[in-house]
N, CA, C and O atoms as CSV, one atom per row, in Angstrom:
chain,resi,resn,atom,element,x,y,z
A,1,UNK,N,N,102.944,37.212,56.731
A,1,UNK,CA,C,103.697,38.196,57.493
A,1,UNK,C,C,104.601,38.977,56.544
A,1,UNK,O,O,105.445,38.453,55.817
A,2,UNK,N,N,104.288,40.546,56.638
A,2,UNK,CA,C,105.397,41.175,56.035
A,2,UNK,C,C,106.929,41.394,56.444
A,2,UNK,O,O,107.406,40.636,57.288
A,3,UNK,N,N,107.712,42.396,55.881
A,3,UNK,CA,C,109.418,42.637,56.172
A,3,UNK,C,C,108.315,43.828,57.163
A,3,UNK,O,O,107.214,44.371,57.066
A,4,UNK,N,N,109.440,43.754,58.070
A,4,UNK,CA,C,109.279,44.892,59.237
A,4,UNK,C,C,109.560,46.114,58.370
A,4,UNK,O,O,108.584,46.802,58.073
A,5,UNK,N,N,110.802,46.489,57.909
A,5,UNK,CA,C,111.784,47.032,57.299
A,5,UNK,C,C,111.271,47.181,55.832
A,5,UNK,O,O,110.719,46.127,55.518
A,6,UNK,N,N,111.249,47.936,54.988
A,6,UNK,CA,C,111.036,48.038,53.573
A,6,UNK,C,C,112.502,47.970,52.799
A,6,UNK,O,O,113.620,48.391,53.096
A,7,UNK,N,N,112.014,47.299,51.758
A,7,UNK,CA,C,113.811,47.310,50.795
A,7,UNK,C,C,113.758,48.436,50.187
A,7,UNK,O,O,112.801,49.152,49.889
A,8,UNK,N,N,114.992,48.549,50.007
A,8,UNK,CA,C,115.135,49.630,49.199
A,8,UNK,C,C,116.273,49.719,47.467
A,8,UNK,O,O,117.333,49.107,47.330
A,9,UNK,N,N,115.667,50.578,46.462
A,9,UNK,CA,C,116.143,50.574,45.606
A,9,UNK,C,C,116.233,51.446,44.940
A,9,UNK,O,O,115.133,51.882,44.601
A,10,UNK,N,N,117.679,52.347,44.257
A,10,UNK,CA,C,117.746,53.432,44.524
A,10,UNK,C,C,118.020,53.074,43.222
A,10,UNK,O,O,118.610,52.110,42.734
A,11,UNK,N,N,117.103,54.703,42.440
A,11,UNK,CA,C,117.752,54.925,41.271
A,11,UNK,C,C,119.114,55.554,40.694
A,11,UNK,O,O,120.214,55.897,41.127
A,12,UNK,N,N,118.542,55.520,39.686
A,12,UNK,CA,C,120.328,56.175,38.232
A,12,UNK,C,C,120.978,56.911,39.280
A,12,UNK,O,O,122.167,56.782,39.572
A,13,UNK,N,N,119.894,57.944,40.020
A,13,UNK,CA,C,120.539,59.522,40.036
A,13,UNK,C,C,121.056,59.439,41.433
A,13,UNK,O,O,121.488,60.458,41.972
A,14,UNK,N,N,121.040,58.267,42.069
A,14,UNK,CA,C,121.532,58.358,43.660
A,14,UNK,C,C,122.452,57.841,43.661
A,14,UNK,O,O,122.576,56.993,42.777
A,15,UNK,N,N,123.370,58.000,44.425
A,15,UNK,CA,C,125.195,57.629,44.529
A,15,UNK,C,C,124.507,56.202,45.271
A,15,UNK,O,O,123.581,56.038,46.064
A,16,UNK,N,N,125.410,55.336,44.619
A,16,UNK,CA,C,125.532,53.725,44.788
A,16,UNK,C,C,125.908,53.225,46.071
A,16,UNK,O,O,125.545,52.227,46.694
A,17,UNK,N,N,127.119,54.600,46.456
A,17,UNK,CA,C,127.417,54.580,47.853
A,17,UNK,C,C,126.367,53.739,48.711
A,17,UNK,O,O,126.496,52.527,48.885
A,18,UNK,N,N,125.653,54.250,49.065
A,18,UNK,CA,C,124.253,55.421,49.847
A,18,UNK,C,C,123.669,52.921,49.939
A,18,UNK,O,O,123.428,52.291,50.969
A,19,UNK,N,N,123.674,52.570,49.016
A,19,UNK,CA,C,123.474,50.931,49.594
A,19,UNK,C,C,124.286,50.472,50.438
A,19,UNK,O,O,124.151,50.073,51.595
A,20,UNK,N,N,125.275,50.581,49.648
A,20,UNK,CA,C,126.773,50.214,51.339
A,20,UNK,C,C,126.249,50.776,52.180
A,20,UNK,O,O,125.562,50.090,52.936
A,21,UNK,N,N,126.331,52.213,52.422
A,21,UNK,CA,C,126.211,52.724,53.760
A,21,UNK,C,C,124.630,52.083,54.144
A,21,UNK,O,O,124.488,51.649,55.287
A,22,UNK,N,N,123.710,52.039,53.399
A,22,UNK,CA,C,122.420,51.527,54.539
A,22,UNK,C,C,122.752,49.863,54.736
A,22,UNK,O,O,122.300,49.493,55.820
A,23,UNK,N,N,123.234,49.067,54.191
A,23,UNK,CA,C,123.803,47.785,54.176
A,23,UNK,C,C,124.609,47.205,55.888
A,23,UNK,O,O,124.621,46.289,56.710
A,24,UNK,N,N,125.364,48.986,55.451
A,24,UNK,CA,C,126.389,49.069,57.040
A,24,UNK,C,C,125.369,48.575,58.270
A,24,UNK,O,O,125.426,47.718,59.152
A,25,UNK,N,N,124.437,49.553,57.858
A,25,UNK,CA,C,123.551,49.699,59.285
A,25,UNK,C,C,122.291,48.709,59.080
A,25,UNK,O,O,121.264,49.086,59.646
A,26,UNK,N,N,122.231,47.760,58.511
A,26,UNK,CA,C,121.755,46.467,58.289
A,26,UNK,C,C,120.158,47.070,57.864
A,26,UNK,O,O,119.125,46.893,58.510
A,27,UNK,N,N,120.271,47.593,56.978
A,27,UNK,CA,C,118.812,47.634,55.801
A,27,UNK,C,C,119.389,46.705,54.257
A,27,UNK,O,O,120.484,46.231,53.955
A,28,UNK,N,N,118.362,46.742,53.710
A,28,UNK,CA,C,118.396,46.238,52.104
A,28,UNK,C,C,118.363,46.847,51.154
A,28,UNK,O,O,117.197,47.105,50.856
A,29,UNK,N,N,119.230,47.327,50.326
A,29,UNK,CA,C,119.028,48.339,48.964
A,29,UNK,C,C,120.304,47.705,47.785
A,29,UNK,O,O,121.460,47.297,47.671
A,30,UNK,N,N,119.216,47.965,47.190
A,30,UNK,CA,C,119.945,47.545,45.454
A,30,UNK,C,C,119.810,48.485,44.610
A,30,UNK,O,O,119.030,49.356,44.997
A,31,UNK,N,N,120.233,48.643,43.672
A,31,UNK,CA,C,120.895,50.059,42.771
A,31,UNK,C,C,120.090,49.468,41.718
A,31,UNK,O,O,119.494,48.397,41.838
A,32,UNK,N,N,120.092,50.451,40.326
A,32,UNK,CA,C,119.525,50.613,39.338
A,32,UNK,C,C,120.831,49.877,38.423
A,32,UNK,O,O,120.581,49.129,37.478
A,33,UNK,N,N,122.046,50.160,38.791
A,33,UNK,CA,C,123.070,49.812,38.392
A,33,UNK,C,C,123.667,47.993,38.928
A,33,UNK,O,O,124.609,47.428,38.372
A,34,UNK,N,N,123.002,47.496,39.865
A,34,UNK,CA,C,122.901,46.126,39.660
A,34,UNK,C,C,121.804,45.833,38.921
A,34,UNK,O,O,122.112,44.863,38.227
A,35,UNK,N,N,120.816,46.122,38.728
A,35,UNK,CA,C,119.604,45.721,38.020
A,35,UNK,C,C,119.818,45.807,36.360
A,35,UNK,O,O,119.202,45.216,35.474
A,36,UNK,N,N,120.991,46.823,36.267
A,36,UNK,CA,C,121.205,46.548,35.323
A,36,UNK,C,C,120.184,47.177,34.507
A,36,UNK,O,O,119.884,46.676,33.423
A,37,UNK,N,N,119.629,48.221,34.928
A,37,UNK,CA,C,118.108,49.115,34.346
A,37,UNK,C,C,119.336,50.595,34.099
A,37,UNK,O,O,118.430,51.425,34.012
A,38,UNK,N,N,120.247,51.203,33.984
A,38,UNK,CA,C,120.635,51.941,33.792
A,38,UNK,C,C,119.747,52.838,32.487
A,38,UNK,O,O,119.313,52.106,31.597
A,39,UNK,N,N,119.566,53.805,32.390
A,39,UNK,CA,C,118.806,54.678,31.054
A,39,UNK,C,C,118.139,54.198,31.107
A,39,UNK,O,O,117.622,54.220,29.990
A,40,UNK,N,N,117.218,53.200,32.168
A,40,UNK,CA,C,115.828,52.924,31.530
A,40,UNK,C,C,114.569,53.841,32.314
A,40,UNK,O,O,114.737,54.209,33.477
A,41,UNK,N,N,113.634,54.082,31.757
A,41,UNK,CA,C,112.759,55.159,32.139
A,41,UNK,C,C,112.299,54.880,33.712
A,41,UNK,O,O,112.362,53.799,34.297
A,42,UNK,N,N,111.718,56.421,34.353
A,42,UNK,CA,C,111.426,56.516,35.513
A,42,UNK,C,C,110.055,55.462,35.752
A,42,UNK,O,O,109.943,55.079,36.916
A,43,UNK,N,N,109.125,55.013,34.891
A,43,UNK,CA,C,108.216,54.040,34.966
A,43,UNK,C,C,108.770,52.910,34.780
A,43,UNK,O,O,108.115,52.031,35.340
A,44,UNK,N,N,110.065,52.351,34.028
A,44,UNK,CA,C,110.442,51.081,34.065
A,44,UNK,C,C,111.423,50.587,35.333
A,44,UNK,O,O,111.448,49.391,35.625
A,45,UNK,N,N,111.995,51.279,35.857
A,45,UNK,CA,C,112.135,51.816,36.899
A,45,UNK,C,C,111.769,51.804,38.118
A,45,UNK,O,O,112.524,51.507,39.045
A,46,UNK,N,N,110.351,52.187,38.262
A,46,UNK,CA,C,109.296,51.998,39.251
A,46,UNK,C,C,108.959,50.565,39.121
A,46,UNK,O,O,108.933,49.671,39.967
A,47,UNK,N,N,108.605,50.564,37.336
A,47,UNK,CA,C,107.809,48.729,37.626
A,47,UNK,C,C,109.016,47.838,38.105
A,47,UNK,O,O,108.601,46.680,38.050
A,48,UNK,N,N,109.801,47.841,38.372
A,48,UNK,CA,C,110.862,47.090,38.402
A,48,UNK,C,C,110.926,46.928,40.087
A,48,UNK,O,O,110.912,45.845,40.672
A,49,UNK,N,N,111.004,48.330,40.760
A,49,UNK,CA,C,111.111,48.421,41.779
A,49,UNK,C,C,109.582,47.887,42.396
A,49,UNK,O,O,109.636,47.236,43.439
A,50,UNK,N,N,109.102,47.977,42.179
A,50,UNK,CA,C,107.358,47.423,42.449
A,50,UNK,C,C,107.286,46.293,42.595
A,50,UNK,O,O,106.846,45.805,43.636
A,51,UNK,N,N,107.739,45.527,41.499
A,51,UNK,CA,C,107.705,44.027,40.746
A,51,UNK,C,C,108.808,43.271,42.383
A,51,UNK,O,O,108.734,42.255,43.074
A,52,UNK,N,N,109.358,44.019,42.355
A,52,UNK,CA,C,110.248,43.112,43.523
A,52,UNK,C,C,110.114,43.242,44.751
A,52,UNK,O,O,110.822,42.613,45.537
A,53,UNK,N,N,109.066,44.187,45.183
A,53,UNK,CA,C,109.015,44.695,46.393
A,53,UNK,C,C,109.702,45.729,47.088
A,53,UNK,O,O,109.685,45.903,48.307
A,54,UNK,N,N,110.475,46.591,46.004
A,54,UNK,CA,C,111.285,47.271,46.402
A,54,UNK,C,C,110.754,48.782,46.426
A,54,UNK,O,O,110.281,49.098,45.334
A,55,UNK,N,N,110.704,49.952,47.539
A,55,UNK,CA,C,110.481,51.047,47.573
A,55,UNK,C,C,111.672,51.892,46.886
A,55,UNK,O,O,112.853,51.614,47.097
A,56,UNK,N,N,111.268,52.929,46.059
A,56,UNK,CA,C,111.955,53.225,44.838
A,56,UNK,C,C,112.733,54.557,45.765
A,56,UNK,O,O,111.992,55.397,46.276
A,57,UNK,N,N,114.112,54.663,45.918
A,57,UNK,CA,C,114.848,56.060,46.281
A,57,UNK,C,C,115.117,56.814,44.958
A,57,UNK,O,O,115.708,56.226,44.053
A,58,UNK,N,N,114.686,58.159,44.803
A,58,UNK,CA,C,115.043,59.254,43.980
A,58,UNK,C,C,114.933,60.388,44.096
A,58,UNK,O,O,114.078,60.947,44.782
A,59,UNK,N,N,115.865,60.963,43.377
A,59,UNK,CA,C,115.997,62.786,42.888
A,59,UNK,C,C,114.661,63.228,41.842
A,59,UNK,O,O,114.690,64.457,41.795
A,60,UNK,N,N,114.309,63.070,41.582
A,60,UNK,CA,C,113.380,63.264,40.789
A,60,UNK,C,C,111.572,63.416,41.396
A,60,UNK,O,O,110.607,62.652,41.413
A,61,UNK,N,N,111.795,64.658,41.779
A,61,UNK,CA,C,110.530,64.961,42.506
A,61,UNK,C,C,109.401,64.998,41.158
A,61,UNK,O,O,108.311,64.437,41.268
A,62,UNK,N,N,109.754,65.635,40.045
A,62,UNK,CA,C,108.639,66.000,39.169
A,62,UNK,C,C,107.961,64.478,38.648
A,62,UNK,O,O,106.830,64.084,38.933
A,63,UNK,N,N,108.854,63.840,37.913
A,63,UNK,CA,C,108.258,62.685,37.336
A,63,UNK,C,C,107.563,61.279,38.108
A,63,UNK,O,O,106.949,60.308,37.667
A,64,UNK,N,N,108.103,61.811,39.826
A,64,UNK,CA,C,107.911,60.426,39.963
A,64,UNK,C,C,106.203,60.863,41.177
A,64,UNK,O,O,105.328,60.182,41.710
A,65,UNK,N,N,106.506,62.209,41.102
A,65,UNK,CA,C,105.138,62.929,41.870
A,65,UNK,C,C,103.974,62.449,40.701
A,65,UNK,O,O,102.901,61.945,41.030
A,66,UNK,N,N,104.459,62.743,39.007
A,66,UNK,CA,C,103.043,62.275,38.321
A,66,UNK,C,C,102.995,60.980,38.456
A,66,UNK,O,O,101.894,60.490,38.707
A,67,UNK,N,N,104.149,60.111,38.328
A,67,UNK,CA,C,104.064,58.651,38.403
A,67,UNK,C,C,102.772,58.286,39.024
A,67,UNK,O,O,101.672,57.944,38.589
A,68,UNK,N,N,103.601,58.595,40.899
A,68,UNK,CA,C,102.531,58.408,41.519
A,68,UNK,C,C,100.929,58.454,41.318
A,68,UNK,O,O,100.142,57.537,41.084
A,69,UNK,N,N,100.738,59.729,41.476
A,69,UNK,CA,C,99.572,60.043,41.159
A,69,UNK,C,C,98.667,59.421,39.672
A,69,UNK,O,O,97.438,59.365,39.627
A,70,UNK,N,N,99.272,59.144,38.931
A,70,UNK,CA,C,99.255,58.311,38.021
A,70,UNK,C,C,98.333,56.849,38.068
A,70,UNK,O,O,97.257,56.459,37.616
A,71,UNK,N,N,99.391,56.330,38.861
A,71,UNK,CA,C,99.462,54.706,39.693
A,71,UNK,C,C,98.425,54.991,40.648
A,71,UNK,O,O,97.544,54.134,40.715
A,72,UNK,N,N,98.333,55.851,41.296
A,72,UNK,CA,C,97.521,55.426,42.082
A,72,UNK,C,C,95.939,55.976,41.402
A,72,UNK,O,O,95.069,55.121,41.238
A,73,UNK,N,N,95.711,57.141,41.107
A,73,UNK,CA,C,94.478,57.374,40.104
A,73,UNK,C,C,94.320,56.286,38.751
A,73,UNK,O,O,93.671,56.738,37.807
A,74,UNK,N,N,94.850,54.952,38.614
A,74,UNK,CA,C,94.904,53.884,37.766
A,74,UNK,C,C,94.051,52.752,38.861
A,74,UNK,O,O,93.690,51.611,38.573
A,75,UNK,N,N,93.919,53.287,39.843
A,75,UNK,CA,C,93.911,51.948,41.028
A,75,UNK,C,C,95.055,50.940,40.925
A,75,UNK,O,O,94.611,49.796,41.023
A,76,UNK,N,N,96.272,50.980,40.772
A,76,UNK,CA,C,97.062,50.424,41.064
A,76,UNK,C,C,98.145,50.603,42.206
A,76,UNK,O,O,98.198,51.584,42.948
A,77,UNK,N,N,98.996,49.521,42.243
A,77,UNK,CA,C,100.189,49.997,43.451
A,77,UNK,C,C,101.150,50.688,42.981
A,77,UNK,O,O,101.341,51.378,41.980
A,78,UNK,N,N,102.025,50.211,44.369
A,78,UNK,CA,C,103.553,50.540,44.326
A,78,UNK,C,C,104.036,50.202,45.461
A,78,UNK,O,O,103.142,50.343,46.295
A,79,UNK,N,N,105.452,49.645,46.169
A,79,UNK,CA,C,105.708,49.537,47.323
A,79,UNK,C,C,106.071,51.137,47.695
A,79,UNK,O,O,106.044,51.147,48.926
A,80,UNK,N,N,106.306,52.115,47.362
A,80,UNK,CA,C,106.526,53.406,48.048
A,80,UNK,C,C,107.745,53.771,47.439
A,80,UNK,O,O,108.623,53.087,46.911
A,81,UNK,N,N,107.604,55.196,47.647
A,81,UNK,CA,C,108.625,56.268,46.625
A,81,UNK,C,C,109.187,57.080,47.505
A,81,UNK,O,O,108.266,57.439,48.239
A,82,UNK,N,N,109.891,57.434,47.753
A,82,UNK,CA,C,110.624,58.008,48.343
A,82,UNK,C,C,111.419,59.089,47.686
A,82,UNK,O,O,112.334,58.878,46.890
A,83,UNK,N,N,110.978,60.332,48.102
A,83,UNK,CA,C,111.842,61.972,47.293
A,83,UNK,C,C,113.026,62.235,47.949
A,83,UNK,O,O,112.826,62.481,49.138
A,84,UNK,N,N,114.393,62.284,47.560
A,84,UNK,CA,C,115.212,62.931,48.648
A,84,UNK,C,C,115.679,64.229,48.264
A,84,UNK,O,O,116.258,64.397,47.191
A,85,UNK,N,N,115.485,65.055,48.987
A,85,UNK,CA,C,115.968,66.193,48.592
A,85,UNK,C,C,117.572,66.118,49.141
A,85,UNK,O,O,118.343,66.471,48.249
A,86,UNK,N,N,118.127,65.809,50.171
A,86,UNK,CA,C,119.743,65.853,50.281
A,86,UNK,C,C,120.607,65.166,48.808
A,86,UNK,O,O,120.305,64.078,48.317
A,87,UNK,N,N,121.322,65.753,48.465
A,87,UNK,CA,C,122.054,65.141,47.556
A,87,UNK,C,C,123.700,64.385,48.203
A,87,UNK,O,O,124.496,63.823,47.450
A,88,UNK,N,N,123.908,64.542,49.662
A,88,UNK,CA,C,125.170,64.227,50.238
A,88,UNK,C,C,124.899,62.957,50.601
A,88,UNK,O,O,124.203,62.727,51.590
A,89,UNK,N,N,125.373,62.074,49.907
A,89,UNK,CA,C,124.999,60.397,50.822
A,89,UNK,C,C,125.164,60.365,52.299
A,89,UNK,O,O,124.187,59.790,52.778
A,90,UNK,N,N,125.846,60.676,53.048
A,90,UNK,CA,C,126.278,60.638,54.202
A,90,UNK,C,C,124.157,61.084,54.832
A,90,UNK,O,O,123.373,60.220,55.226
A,91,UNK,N,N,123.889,62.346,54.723
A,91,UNK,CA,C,122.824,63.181,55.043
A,91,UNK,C,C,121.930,62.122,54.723
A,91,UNK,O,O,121.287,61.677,55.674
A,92,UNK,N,N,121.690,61.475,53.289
A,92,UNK,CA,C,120.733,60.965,52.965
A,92,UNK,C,C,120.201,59.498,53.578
A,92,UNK,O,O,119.042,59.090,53.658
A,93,UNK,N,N,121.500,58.822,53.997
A,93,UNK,CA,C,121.892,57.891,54.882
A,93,UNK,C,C,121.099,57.968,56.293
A,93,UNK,O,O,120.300,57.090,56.617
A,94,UNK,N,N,121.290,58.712,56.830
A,94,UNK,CA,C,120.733,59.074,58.228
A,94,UNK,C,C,119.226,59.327,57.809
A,94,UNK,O,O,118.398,58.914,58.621
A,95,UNK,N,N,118.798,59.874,56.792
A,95,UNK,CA,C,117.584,60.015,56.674
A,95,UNK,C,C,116.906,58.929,56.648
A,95,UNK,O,O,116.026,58.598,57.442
A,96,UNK,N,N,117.277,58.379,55.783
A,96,UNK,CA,C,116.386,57.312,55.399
A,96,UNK,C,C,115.994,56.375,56.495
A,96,UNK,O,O,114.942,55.851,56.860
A,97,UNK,N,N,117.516,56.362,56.964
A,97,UNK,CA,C,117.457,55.785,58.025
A,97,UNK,C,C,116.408,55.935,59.367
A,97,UNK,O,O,115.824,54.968,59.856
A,98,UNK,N,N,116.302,57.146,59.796
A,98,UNK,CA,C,115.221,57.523,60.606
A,98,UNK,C,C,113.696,57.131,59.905
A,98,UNK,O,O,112.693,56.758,60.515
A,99,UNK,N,N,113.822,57.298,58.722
A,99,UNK,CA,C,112.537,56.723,58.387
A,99,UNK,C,C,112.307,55.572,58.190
A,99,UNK,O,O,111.123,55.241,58.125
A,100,UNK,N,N,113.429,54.489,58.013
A,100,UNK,CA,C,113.017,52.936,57.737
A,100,UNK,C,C,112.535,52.607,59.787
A,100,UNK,O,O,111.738,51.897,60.400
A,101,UNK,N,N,113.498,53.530,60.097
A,101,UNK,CA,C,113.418,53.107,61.998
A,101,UNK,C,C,111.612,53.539,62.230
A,101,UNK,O,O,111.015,52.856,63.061
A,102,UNK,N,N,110.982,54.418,61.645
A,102,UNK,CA,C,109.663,54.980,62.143
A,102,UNK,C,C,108.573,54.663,61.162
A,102,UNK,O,O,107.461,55.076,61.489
A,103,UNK,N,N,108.656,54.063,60.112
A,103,UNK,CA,C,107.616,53.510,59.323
A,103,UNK,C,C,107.936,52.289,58.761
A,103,UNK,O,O,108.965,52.187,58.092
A,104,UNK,N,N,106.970,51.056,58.992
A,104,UNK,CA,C,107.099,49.638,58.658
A,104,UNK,C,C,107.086,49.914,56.978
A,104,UNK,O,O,106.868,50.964,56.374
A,105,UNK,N,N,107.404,48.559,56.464
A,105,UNK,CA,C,107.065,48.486,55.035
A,105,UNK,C,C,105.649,48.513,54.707
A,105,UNK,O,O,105.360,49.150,53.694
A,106,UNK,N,N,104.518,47.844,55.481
A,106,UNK,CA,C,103.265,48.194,54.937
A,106,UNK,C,C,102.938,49.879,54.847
A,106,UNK,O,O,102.266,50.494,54.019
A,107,UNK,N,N,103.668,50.345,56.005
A,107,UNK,CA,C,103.130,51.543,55.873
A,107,UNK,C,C,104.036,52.579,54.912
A,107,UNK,O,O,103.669,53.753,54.951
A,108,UNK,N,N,105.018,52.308,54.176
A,108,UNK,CA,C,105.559,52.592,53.017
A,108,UNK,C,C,104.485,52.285,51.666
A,108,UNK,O,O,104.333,53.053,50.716
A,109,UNK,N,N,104.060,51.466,51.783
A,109,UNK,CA,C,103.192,50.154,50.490
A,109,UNK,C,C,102.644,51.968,50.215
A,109,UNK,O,O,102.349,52.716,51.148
A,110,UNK,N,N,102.610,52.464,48.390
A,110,UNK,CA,C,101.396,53.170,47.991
A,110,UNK,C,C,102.139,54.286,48.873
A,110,UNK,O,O,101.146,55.007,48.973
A,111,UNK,N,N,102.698,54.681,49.281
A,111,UNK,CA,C,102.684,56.524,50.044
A,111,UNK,C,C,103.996,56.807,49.055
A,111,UNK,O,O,104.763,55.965,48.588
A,112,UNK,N,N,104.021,58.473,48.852
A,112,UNK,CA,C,105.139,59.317,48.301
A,112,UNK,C,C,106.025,60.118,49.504
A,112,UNK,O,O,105.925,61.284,49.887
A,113,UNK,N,N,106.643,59.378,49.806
A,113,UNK,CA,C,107.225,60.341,50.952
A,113,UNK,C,C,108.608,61.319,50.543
A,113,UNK,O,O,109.438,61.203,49.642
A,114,UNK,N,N,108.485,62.057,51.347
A,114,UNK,CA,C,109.955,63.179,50.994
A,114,UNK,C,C,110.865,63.024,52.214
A,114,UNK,O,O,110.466,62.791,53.355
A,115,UNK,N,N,112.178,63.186,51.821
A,115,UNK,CA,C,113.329,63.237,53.022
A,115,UNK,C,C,113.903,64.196,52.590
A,115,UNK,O,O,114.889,64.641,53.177
């Protein structure tokens, strides 16, 4: 049996906030900055977030669009990527939020989604 819910793990470039606040509203997210991956690349990054089950939150539409495509033209995974275009935690909060409420974690597993 999987998590209903997908975890979440937000990179360098997303305010740290943005875990508290989904924490508030009882999701799971861990920072790049507990992991203690700070400066480490957008693929170490991913494997990291992968490796734990964690769907990756970021600003970074360009690198993590080839990632993807990458990973997945490799036949490999990913638990799911997530683009945000809001940069206001508060905004990004609610987003995500509507989307952890309307897509399970399997159906995160492997997709690039945008908020």
């Amino acid at each position: 049996m999987t998590a209903l819910f997908a975890k979440l793990y937000l990179d360098e470039n997303i305010d740290i906030l943005l875990a508290a606040l989904m924490a508030h509203r009882g999701f799971y997210a861990t920072t790049a900055h507990a992991a203690e991956l700070l400066g480490a690349d957008d693929s170490t990054q991913l494997f990291y977030a992968s490796t734990h089950g964690y769907c990756l939150v970021t600003h970074n539409l360009r690198e993590f669009e080839q990632l993807h495509q990458s990973i997945i033209s490799a036949g490999q995974t990913h638990a799911g990527i997530v683009i945000a275009s809001a940069h206001n935690v508060y905004t990004l909060a609610t987003r995500l939020v509507r989307l952890l409420d309307s897509l399970t974690a399997d159906e995160i597993f492997n997709q690039l989604l945008y908020i």
